[in-house]
Every structure is written in C-alpha cells, then in structure tokens.
VMD Tcl script that draws the C-alpha trace (Angstrom):
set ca {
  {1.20 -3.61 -18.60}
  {-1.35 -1.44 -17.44}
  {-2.20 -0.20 -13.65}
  {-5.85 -1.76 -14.20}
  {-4.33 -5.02 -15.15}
  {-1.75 -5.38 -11.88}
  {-4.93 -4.21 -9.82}
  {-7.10 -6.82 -10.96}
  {-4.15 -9.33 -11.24}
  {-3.21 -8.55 -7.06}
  {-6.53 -8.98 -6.14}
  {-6.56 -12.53 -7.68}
  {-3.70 -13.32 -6.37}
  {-4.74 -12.59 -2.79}
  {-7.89 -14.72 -3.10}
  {-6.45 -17.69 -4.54}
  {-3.99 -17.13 -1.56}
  {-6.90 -16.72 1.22}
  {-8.33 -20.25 -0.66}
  {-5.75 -22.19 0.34}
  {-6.57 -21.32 3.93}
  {-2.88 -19.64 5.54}
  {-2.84 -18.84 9.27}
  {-0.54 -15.45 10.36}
  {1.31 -16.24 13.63}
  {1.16 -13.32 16.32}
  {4.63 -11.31 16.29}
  {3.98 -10.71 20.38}
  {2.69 -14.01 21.62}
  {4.89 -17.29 20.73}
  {2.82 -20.13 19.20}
  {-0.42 -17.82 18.64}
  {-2.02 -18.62 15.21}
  {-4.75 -16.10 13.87}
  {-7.58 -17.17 12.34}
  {-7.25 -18.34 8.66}
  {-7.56 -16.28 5.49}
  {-5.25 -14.02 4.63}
  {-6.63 -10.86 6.41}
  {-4.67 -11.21 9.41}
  {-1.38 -11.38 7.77}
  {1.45 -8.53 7.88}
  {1.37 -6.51 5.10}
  {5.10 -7.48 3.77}
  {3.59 -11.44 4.46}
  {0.80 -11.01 2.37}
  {2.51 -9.36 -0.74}
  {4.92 -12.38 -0.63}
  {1.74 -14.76 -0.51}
  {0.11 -12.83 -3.42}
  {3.41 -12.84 -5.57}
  {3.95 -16.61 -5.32}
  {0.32 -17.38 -6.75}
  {0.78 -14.78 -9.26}
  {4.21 -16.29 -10.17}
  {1.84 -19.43 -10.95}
  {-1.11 -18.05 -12.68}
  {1.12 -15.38 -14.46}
  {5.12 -16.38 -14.22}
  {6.29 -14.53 -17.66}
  {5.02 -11.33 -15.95}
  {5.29 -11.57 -12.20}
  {8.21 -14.29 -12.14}
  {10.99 -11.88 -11.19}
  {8.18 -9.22 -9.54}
  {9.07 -8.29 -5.74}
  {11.69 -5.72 -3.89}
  {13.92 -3.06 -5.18}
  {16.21 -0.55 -3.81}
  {15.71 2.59 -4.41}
  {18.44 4.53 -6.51}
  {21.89 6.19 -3.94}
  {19.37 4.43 -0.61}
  {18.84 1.59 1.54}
  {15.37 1.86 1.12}
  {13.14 -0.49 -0.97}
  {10.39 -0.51 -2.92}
  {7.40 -2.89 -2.04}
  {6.85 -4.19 -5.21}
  {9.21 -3.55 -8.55}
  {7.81 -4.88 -11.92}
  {10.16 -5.46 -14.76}
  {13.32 -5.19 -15.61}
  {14.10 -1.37 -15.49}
  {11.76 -1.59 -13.20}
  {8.55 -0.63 -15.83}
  {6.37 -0.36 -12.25}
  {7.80 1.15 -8.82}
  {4.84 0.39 -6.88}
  {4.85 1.10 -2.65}
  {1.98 -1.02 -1.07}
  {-0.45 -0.18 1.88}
  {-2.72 -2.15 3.62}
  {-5.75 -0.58 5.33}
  {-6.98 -3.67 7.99}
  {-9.48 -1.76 9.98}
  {-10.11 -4.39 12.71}
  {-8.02 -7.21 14.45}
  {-8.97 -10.56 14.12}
  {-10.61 -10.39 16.85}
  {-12.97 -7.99 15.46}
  {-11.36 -5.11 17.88}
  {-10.36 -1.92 16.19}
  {-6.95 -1.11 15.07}
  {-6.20 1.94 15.53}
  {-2.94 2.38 13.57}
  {-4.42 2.09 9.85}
  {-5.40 5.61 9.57}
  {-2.26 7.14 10.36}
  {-0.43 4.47 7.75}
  {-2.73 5.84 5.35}
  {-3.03 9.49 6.26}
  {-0.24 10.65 7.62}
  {1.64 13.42 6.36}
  {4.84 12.88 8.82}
  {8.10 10.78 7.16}
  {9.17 8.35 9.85}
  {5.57 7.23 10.40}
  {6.12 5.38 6.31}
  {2.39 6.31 5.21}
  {0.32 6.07 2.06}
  {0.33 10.05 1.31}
  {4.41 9.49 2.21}
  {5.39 6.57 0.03}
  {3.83 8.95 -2.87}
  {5.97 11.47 -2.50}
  {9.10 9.46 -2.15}
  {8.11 7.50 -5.20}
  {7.67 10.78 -6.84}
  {11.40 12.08 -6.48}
  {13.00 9.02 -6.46}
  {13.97 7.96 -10.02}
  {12.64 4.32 -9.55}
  {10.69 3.11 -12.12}
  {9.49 3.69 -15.93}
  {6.02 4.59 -14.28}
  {5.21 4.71 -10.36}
  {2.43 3.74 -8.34}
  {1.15 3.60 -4.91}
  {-1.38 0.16 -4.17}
  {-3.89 -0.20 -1.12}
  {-5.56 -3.05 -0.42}
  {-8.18 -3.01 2.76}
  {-11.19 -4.75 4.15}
  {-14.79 -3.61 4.61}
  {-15.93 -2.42 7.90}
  {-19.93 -1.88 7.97}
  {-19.61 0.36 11.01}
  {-16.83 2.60 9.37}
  {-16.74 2.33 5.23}
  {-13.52 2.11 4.14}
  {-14.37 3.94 1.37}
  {-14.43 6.86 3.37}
  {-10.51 6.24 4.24}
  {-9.58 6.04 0.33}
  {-11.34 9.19 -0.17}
  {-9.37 10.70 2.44}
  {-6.57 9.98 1.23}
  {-7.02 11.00 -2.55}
  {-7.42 14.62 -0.98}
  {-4.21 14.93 1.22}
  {-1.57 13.04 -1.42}
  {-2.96 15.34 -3.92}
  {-2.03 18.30 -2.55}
  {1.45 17.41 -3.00}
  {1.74 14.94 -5.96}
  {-0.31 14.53 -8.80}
  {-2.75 10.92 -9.26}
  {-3.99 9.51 -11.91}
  {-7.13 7.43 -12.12}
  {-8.01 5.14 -9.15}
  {-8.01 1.70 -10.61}
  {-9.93 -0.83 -8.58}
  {-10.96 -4.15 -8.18}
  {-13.13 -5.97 -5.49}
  {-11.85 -8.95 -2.83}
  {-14.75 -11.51 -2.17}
  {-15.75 -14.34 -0.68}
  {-12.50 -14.41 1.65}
  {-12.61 -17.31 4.60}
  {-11.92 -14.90 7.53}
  {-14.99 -13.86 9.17}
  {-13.65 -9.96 10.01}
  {-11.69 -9.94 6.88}
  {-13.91 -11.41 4.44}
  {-14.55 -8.93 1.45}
  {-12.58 -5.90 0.35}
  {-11.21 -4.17 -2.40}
  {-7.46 -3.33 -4.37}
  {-7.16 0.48 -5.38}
  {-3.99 1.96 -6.92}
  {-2.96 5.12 -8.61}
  {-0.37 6.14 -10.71}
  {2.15 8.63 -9.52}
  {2.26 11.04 -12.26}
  {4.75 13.08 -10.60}
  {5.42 15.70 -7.38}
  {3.54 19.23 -7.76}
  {3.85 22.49 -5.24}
  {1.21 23.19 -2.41}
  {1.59 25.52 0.39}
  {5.01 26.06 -0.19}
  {6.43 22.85 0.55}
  {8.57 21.29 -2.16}
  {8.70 18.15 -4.19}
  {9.53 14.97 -2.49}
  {8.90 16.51 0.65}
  {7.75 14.75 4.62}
  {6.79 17.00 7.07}
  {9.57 16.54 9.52}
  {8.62 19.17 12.52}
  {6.66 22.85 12.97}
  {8.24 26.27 12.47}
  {7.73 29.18 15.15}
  {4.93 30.35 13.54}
  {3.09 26.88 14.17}
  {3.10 25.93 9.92}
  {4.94 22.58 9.19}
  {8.17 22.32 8.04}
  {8.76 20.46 5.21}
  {12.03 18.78 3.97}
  {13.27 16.98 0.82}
  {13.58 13.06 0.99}
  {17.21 12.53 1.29}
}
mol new
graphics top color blue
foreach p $ca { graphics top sphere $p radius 0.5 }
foreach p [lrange $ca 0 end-1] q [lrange $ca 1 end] { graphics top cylinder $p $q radius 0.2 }
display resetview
C-alpha cells in the first residue's frame, strides 16, 4: 500500500470518528468533558479512534494496524502496518488552539523541535531513520486550521528543519472537513516517507541534539 492511500484512508477514518460525536475527558480536572468531535482528543486517543473505524471500513488492511516496538528498545512506534511491519509510521498532531479557542502553545515545539527528550516531528524522523523498523518509514501529521495563524505555515516549517538531517519524499495529503467541533472543525492529514538519514552540519545519522559545545554549536548524539 501506498503513503497516498494510508493518508487518505486516516483522514476518513478520523471523520467517520468525529461523526459519531466522542467527547475527550480533561487529564487535569476529574469529570470535565470537552466539547465533542474529535479535535480535542489526545493524540494517542485519537489514533486508537481512527484505527477502530478503519478496522471497519478496511479490516483486511488495518485489522492488526497499531503499536510496535522498536528493534533492541522500549520504545514504540505510533502506528506499524503489516506484518514485517511494511509501514513504521510515528504520528504528530498539530492542535493549534484549546477547545476553548485559547492558544496552545506546545504544538510548535512537538513539531519543530530539534531536542530528543522533547519527542518532536523533526525527532521521530530521525529515529525512524536509524532504527530498522519497517519495510518503508514514515512520519504522519494531522492538524487543524487556524485563520489567524495558517497551519500551513507550520508544515512548511517543518519540511525545512527534518530535511536537513533526513531525506523526505513527497508530502502526501488529504483534507479533514466538515468536523462537529467548532475550533477544530476542518484540517488536513500530511505524511512523508522517510527515505533515509543524510549528513548536515556535521551531525550524524540518527542524531537529537542533546546539549551545546563550548563554542555555543549543538551537540549532537546517536539515538541509542
């Protein structure tokens, strides 16, 4: 299966999902429900949510689709595909508001950063890149518009930064509409293929920025 076809086949997945109406509870306030749709949902939630409608519209395909452990690690992979797995694919969501329409202010750095322990976007490349999971390796986004700051602008960003240490193929994409959550209620699923780790500014292959040398230039070192 191609990358297209799992974009196109997430994105269904979620709306069907955000049909049925779910309500995320709030992790800091007992008995809190958020509003419904399934914008407000933890990312980890909402890939489970996806998977069991895509286990209905598609069960040869997705039926045993969901975590794997990365080879010699405790680690695991959002989403494995397949037996071998064929697909090693880390997910990201980019939410850029609350459900309460307030900003959240944490998306950017799970997308951006270049730092290990903070688990981003440009990260979860490069670990899928020297980790031996997978036939074929991806890394998925899935985000909500924002009139007042385009996400697009976020997906761009990224595209520059991973690149400079692993190589991307195509952006595949396909559009979230007509969602029930007022804040969250259009967006889009992008993913690109992890073609494999490449050298920039001297760091190596596989490699987090983990703290800064005396001469102020980051220190990079391998995923163990």
């Amino acid at each position: 299966m191609e990358l297209a076809q799992i974009v196109h086949d997430f994105a269904s997945g979620m709306e069907v999902a955000d049909k049925r109406r779910p309500q995320a509870s709030s992790s800091s306030t007992a008995g809190r429900l958020y509003q419904p749709g399934i914008g407000p949902f933890r990312e980890v939630e909402a890939i489970e949510l996806t998977l069991a409608e895509l286990r209905t519209l598609r069960g040869g395909v997705y039926a045993h689709a969901g975590k794997r452990r990365y080879p010699g690690s405790r680690n695991e992979c959002d989403l494995a595909l397949g037996e071998l797995p064929d697909w090693a694919i880390e997910v990201k969501m980019a939410r850029l508001r609350r459900d309460n329409g307030d900003y959240e202010d944490t998306t950017t750095k799970k997308i951006l950063s270049p730092y290990a322990d903070d688990r981003s976007a440009v990260t979860d490349c490069r670990k899928l890149a020297s980790s031996g999971l997978g036939e074929r390796r991806a890394i998925l986004v899935y985000g909500f518009e924002d009139p007042a700051r385009p996400i697009m602008w976020l997906i761009e960003a990224f595209e520059l930064i991973a690149a400079r240490t692993v190589t991307l193929g195509p952006r595949e994409t396909a559009p979230l509409k007509g969602l029930v959550h007022p804040v969250f209620a259009a967006g889009h699923v992008w993913a690109w293929e992890v073609l494999d780790g490449c050298r920039g500014d001297g760091e190596d292959q596989g490699a987090a920025v983990v703290g800064v040398e005396h001469d102020g230039k980051p220190r990079w070192e391998p995923y163990g």
